[in-house]
N, C-alpha and C positions, 0 to 999 in steps of 0.2 A: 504494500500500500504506500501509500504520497507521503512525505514528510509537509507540514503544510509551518512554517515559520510567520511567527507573533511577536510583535515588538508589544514589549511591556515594561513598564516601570522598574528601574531596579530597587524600589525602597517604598516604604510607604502604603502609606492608608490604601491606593488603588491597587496595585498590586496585590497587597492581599484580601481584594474583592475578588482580581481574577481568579488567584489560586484556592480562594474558598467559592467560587462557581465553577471553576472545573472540578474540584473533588467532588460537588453534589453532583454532578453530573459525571465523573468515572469511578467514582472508589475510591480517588486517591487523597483520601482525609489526614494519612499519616506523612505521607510526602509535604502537605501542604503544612500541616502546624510545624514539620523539620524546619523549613523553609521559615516560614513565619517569626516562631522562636527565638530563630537562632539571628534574624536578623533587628527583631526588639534586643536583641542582649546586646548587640554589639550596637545600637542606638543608643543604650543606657549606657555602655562603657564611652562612648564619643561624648555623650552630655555628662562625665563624670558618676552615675547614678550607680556605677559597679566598677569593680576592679577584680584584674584579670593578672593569672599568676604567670602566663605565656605572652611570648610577641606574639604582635598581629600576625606575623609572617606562617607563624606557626598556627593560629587559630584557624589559619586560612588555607593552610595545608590540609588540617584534620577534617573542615567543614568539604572541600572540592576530595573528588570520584572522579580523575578526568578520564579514567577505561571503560566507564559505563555510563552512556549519555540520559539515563533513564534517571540517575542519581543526580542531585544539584550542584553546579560549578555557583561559587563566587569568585571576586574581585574585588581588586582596593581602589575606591573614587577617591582621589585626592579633591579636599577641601577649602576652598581658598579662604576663608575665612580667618582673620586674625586667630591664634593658637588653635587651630583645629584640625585635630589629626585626619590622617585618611581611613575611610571608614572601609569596613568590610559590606558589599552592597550583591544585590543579587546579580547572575550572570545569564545562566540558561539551564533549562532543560528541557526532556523530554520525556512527552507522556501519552502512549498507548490510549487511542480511543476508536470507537468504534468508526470515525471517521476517517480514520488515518492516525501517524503521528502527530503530536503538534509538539512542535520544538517552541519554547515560551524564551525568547531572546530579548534580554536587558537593553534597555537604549535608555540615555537621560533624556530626550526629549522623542518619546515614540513617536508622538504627533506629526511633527518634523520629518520622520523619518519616513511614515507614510505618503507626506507629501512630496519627498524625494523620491519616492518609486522603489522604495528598499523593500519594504512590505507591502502585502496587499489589505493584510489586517491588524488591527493591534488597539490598544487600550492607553485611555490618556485622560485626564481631567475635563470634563465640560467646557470648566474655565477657561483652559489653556485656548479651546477653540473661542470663544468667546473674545478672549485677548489679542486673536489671531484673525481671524476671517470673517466674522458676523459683521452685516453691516450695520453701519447704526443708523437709528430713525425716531422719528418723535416717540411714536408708539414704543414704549417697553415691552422686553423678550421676556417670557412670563418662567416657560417649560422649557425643557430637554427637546420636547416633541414638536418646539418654531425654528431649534437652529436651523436647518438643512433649508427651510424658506429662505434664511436672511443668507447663507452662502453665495459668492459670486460664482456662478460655475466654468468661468475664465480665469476664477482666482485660484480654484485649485478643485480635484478630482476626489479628494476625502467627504464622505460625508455618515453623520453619525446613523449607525443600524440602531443599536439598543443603549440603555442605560444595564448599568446593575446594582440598583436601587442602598448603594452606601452613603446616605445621602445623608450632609451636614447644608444648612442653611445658610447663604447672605443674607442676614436679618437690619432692621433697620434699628437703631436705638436709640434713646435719647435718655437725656436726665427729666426727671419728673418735670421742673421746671418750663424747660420745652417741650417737651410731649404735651403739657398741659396751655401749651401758647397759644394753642389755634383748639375751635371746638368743633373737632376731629378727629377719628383714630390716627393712628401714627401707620400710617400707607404712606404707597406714591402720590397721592392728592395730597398728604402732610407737605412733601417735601418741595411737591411745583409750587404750592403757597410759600414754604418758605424760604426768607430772605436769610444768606448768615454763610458758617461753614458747617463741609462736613467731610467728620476725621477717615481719611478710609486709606488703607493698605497701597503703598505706593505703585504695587504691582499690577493692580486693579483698578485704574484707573478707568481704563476702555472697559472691562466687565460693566461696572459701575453703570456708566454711561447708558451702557445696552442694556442693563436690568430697570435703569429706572426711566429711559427715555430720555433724548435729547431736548424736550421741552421743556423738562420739570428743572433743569439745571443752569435757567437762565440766569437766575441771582444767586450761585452758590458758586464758594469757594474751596478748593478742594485743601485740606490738610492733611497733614500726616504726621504719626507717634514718631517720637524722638527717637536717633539713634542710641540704642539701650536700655532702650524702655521694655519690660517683660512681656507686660499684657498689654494689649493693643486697646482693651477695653476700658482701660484705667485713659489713658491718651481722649477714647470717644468722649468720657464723664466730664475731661478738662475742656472741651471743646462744646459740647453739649447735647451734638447729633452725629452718628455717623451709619456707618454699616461695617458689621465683619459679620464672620463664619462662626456658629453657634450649635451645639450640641441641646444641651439640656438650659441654657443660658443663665448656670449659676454662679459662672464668675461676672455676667454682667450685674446678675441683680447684684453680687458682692461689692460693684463698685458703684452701685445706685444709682440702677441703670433699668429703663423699660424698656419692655422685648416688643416690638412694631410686630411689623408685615414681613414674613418667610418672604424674600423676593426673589430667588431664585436657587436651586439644589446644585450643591455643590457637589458633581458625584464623577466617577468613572464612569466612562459609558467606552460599546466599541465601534470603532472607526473604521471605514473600508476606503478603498481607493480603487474606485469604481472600475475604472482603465484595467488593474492588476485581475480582475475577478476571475475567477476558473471555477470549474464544477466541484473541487477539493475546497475551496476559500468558503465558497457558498455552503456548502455542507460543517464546513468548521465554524462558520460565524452560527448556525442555526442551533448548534452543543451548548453555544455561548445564551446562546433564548434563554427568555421565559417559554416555559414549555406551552402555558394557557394564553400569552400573549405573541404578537404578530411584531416584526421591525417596524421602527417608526417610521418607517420608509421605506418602498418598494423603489433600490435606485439604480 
């Protein structure tokens, strides 16, 4: 059978969406938490949070199999980051399914990579396409299920099949104070009303944009948390309104903070590149489904 190659994340929250949806979907539960594991330990040993009685060199010998591609390869991503070592990150493998092989291939920016014609399929953050290729418009990008409308299809050949529902929120917040400015919920109608700044993540600036609509942002200015600032939420309280990524939002409330409008899911979803498609690609992205649900896109 076809070896069918997937560009995925080598770290991280998305990544292990992929590998806990292909285990539900092949058996391989025990491969996936190996993988998983072993790659939170060595995030806690990079943020300090453990200590390790071997070199990396060494950790990274014992964790790579490289005579049997079935077993997981890592790799050391150098850091650039003032004192920050190089971390042990995921690399590849490969896993027996009824569709074929699928060889699950590390890339830092898979997205990219699809759009280079490297893959035909692969996994990547919402965001990233968001940041990347949506166009902006007065109208706000709400779902997962409008990207593929706002893509240029002379800008590029990618376009999103599924999500896999690991979804953390851009939520809107404010301090009681301005949440209580306007008599309003704290929506996208809060923020076309209002006048001021709002704190948001330097890298998100275009998400931003394309979550809330280019109308609502005629009298606002964008700021952003200080270099070394922890929580990004404590920066929003000093400011007074902004948006970030939110869970359970109880470091917002911790810094006296109200939780607005979920404005858009922040999740892995997987990307094809339409051009690359073969009858192996097609049959690998459909493992990747919801089994009761359809692609958001027949493309």
């Amino acid at each position: 059978m076809t070896t069918t190659r997937v560009a995925v994340p080598r770290k991280g929250r998305p990544l292990e969406a992929v590998l806990e949806r292909l285990a539900a979907r092949t058996g391989t539960t025990e491969l996936a938490d190996e993988i998983i594991s072993t790659l939170r330990y060595e995030k806690d040993l990079t943020k300090g949070n453990q200590d390790a009685d071997d070199h990396v060199y060494h950790r990274l010998a014992d964790y790579s199999e490289l005579d049997d591609p079935t077993r997981p390869e890592f790799t050391l991503l150098r850091d650039d980051r003032d004192g920050m070592p190089r971390r042990v990150v995921f690399d590849s493998v490969t896993v027996p399914t009824d569709r074929g092989d699928v060889q699950l291939i590390g890339r830092e920016e898979p997205f990219r990579a699809l759009r280079t014609h490297e893959f035909a399929l692969g996994f990547d953050s919402a965001d990233l396409v968001l940041e990347e290729v949506v166009e902006l418009q007065d109208d706000p990008l709400r779902t997962i299920g409008e990207i593929n409308d706002r893509i240029d299809p002379l800008d590029t050949d990618v376009r999103v099949v599924t999500g896999l529902g690991d979804t953390v929120y851009h939520t809107l917040l404010a301090t009681p104070t301005v949440a209580d400015s306007q008599d309003r919920p704290l929506d996208r109608a809060f923020v076309r009303q209002y006048a001021g700044e709002l704190c948001i993540s330097p890298r998100y600036e275009r998400l931003i944009e394309a979550v809330l609509g280019t109308a609502a942002l005629d009298d606002i200015t964008f700021t952003y948390p200080e270099n070394g600032q922890e929580e990004e939420e404590a920066a929003i309280a000093e400011t007074g309104l902004g948006v970030y990524l939110t869970v359970t939002g109880s470091t917002a409330r911790d810094n006296g903070l109200v939780l607005g409008e979920q404005l858009f899911p922040s999740e892995t979803v997987l990307l094809e590149n339409s051009s690359e498609r073969t009858p192996a690609t097609e049959g690998v992205a459909e493992l990747f489904a919801e089994p009761e649900a359809t692609a958001l896109q027949s493309i």
